[in-house]
C-alpha positions in Angstrom: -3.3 3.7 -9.6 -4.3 1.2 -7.4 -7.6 -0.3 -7.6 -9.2 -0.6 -4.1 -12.9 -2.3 -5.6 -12.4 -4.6 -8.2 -15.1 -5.3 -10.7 -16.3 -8.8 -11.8 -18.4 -8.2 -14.4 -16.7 -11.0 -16.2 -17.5 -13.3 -14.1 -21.7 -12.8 -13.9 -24.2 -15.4 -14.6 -21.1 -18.1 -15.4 -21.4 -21.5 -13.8 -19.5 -22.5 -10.6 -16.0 -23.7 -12.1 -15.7 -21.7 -15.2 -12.4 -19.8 -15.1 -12.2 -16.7 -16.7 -9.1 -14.6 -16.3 -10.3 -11.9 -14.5 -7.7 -8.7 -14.4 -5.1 -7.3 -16.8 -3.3 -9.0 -19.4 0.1 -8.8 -17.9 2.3 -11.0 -20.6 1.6 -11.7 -24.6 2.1 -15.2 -24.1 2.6 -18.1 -20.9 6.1 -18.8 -19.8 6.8 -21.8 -17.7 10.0 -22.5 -15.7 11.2 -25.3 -13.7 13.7 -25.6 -11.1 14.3 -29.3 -10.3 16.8 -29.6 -7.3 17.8 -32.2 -4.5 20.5 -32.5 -2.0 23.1 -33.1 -4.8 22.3 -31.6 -7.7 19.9 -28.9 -9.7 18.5 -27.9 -12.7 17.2 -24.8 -14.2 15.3 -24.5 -17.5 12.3 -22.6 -19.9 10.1 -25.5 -21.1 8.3 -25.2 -24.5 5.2 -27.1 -24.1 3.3 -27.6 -21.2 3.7 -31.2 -21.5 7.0 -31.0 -20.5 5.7 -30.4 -16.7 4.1 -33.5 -16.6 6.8 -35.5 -15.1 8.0 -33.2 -12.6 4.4 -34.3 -10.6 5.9 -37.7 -9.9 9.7 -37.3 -9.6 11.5 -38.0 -7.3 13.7 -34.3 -6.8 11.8 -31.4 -5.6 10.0 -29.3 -8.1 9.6 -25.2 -8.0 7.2 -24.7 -11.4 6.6 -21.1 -12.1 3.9 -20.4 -14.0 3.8 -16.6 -15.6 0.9 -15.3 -17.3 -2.7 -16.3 -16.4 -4.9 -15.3 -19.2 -4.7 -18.5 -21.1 -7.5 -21.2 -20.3 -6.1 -24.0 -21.8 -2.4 -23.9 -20.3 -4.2 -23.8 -16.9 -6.7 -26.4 -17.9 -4.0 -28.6 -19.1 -1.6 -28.1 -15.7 -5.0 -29.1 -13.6 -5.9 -32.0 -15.2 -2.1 -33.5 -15.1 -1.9 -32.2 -11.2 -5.4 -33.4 -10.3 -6.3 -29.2 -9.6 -10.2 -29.1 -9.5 -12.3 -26.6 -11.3 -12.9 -24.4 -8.8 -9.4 -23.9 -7.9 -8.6 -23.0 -11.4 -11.3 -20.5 -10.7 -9.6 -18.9 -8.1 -6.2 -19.0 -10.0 -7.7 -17.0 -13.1 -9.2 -14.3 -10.8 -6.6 -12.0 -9.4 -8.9 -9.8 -7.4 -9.0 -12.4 -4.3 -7.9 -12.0 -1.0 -5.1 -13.9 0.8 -6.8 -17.5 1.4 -5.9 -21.0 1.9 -7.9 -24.4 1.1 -6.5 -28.0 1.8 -7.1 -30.7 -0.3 -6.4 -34.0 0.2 -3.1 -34.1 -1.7 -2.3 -30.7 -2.3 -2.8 -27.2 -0.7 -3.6 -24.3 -2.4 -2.6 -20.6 -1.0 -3.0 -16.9 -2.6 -0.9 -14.1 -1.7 -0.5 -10.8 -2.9 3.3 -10.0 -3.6 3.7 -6.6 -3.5 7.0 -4.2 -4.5 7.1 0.1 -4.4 8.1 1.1 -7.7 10.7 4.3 -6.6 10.6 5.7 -10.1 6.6 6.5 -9.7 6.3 6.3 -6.1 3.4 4.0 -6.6 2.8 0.2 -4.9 3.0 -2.7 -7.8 0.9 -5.5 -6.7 0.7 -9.1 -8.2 -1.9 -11.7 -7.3 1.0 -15.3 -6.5 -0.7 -18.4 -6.3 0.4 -21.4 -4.9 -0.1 -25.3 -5.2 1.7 -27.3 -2.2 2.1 -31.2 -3.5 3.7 -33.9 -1.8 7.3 -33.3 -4.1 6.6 -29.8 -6.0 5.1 -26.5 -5.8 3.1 -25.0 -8.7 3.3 -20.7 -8.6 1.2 -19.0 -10.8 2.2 -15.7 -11.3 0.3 -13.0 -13.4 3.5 -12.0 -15.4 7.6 -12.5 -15.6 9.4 -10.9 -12.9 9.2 -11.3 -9.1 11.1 -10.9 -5.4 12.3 -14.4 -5.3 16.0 -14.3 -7.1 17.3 -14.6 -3.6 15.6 -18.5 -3.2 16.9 -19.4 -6.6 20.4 -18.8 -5.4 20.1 -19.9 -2.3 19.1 -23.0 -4.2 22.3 -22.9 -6.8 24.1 -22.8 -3.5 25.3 -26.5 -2.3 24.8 -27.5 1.1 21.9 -25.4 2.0 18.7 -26.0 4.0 16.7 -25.9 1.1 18.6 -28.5 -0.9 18.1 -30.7 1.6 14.7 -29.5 2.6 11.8 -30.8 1.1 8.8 -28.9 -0.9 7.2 -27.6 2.4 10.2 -25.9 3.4 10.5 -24.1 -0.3 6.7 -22.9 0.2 7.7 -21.3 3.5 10.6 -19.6 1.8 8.7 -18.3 -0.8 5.6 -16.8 1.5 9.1 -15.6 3.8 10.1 -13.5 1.2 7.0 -12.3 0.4 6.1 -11.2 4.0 10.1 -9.8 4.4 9.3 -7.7 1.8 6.2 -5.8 2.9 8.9 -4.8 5.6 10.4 -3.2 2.6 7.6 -1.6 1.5 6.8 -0.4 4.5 9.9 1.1 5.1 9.3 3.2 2.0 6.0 4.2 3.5 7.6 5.3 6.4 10.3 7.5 4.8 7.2 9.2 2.8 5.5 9.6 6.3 8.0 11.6 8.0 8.5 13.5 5.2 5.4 14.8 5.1 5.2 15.1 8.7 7.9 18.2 8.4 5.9 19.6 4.9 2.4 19.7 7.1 3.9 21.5 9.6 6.3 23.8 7.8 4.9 24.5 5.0 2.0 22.7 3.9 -0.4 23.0 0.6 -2.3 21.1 -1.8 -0.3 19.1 -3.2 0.6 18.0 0.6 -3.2 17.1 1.0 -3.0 15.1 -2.4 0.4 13.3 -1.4 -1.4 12.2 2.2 -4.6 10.7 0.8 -2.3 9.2 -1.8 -0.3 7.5 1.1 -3.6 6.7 2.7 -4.9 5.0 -0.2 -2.1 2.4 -0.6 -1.8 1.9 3.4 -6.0 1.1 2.7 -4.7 -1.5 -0.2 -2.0 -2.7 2.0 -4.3 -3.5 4.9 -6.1 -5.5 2.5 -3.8 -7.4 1.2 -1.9 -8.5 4.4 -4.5 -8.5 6.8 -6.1 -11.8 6.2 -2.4 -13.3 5.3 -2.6 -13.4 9.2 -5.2 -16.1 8.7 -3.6 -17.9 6.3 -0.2 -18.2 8.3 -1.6 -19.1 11.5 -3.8 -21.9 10.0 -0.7 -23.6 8.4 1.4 -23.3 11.3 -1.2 -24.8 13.8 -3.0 -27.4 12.1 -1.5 -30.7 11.5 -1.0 -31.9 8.0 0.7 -34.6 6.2 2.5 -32.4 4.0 4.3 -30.4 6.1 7.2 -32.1 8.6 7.6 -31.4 11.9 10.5 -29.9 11.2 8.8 -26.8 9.3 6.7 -25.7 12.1 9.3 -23.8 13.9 9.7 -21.5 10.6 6.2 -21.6 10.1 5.4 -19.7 13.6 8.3 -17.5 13.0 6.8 -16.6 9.3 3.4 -15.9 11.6 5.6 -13.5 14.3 6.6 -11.6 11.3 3.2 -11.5 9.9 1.8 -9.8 13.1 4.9 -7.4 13.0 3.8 -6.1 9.5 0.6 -5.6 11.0 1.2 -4.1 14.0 3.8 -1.6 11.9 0.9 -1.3 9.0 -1.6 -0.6 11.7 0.5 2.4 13.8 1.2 3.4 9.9 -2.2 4.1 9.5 -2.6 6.2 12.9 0.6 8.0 12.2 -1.3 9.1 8.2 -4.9 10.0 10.3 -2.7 11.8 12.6 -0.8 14.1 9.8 -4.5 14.7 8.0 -5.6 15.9 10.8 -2.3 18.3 11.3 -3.0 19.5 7.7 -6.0 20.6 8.3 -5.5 22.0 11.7 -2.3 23.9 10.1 -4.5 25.2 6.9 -7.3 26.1 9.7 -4.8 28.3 11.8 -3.1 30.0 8.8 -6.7 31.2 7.7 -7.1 32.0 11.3 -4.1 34.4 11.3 -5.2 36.1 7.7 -8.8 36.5 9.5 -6.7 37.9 12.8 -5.0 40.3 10.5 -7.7 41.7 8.9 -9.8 42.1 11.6 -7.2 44.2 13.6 -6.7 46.3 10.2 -10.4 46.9 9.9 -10.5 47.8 14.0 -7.6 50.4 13.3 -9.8 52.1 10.0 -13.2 52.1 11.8 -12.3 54.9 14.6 -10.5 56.7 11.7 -13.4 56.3 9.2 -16.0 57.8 11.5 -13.8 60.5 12.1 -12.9 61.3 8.4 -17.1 60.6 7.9 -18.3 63.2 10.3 -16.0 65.9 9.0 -16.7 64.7 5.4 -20.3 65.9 5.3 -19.6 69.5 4.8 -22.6 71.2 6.6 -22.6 75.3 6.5 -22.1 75.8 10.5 -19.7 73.3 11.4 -17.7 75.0 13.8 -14.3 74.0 12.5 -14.9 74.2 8.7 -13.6 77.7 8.6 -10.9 77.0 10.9 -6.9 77.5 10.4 -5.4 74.5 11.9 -8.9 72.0 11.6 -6.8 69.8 8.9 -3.8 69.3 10.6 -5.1 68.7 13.8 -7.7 66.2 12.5 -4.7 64.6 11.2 -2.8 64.6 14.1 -5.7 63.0 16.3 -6.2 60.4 13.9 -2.7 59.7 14.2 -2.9 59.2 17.9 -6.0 57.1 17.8 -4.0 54.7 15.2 -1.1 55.2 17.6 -3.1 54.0 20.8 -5.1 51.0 19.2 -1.9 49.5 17.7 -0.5 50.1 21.1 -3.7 48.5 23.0 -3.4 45.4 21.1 0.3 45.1 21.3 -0.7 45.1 25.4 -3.2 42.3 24.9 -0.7 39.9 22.6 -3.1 39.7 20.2 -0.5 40.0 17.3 
């Protein structure tokens, strides 16, 4: 279930700086990988210690270090001291509960996204806080576990002769927030198969598990707008402010990466409107099916009340009634109860009113 408030109880009464992993405990134990690649050559590999980073701040290559698992002080503590990563940073790294932000530094620029996937087998959004570190010649990503959507950049990378061999590290940050953005079209798309869905189910046949699906759907496009609204912030602020460690030549991607941004948003947005829409048509369904069980009855109870009163008055048995004692008073009786059902049922047919 996603979790719309997040609680940061951990976190009370601690001194600015002091980073505490706040969130769940996604792997047993920190894996680090580095992919080390330039316009001839690459290299892929699991390090041990995290020690073994420490070069890959000055070299000469570019370097993609992924970071999984984030519940581990030390490891953290460790990478920021080597990569010059303030305290407060850190901070923000160990928290997964933040929104999409960015901060520039003087020699680095920090970013946090929230990559997000729809897991078919439980119809449910997965959502993972990515964090990113933008130096001069690498890019640190702290992830909160192994696993993510960015198998297509590694190959691309494998691949000779492609733009991001020959690119440098700001071009690799642009592909990775890429895929991340391409792939809220994904889940989006998902969203929208669920939508029309239950756009034939409210009107056709709708119940309560309908009513449980929609504010199911309007609880992750809630979470959703969360997570990508202020992305729009974050993109536009790269893309328009000048900085030393981005080339001119990234820009152009950079605005398109905003364009798409505002797309999600836009499709997020009429998302939204299309889910108020079909509570709305629940409701308004449910309302009118009561409406025609109220209709129903009503009619039924106008039919019995002529026939009641007429079965009432020659119910009370007094001793000079004038047709007690006569022959055909039961069959008659019948028969004119008979033609007032007849006449009603036609009077209402006349009006339409079933």
């Amino acid at each position: 279930m996603l979790k719309l408030f997040e609680r940061h109880t951990k976190k009370v009464g601690l001194p600015p700086g002091t980073f505490v992993h706040v969130g769940d405990k996604k792997m047993e134990k920190v894996l680090i990988t580095v992919m080390d690649f330039d316009e001839k050559a690459y290299e892929f590999k699991e390090v041990e210690k995290v020690e073994d980073v420490f070069p890959y701040k000055e070299n000469t290559n570019i370097s993609w270090i992924n970071i999984y698992g984030l519940h581990e002080p030390e490891v953290l503590e460790k990478i920021g001291n080597h990569f010059g990563i303030n305290q407060l940073v850190l901070e923000d790294i160990a928290n997964t509960t933040h929104r999409p932000k960015m901060e520039v530094f003087d020699d680095f620029i920090f970013i946090v996204l929230k990559m997000i996937w729809y897991d078919e087998e439980n119809s449910q959004l997965q959502v993972e806080q990515i964090s990113l570190i933008h130096g001069k010649k690498f890019v640190l990503c702290f992830q909160e576990r192994k696993g993510d959507i960015f198998q297509s950049i590694r190959e691309r990378i494998k691949t000779n002769q492609t733009r991001l061999r020959k690119s440098g590290a700001d071009y690799l940050l642009y592909r990775i927030m890429d895929v991340i953005v391409d792939n809220y079209f994904l889940v989006l798309e998902k969203l929208g198969d669920q939508i029309e869905i239950l756009d034939e189910e409210v009107i056709n046949n709708p119940d309560k598990d309908t009513m449980q699906k929609i504010y199911l759907l309007k609880r992750q496009l809630i979470f959703l707008r969360k997570a990508i609204w202020p992305l729009r912030e974050v993109v536009n602020s790269i893309a328009r402010e000048e900085n030393s460690l981005f080339k001119k030549t990234t820009f152009p991607f950079l605005r398109d990466l905003y364009d798409h941004t505002i797309q999600v948003i836009d499709t997020l947005e009429t998302y939204r409107d299309l889910v108020t829409g079909l509570l709305d048509m629940y409701m308004t369904s449910v309302s009118n099916k009561m409406n025609e069980v109220m209709k129903v009855l009503t009619i039924m109870a106008t039919i019995f009340i002529p026939l009641t009163f007429l079965a009432g008055i020659y119910g009370m048995n007094f001793e000079f009634m004038p047709e007690l004692k006569w022959h055909y008073a039961y069959p008659v009786l019948l028969s004119v109860m008979v033609i007032v059902f007849l006449g009603m049922l036609f009077f209402f047919k006349r009006k339409k009113w079933f």
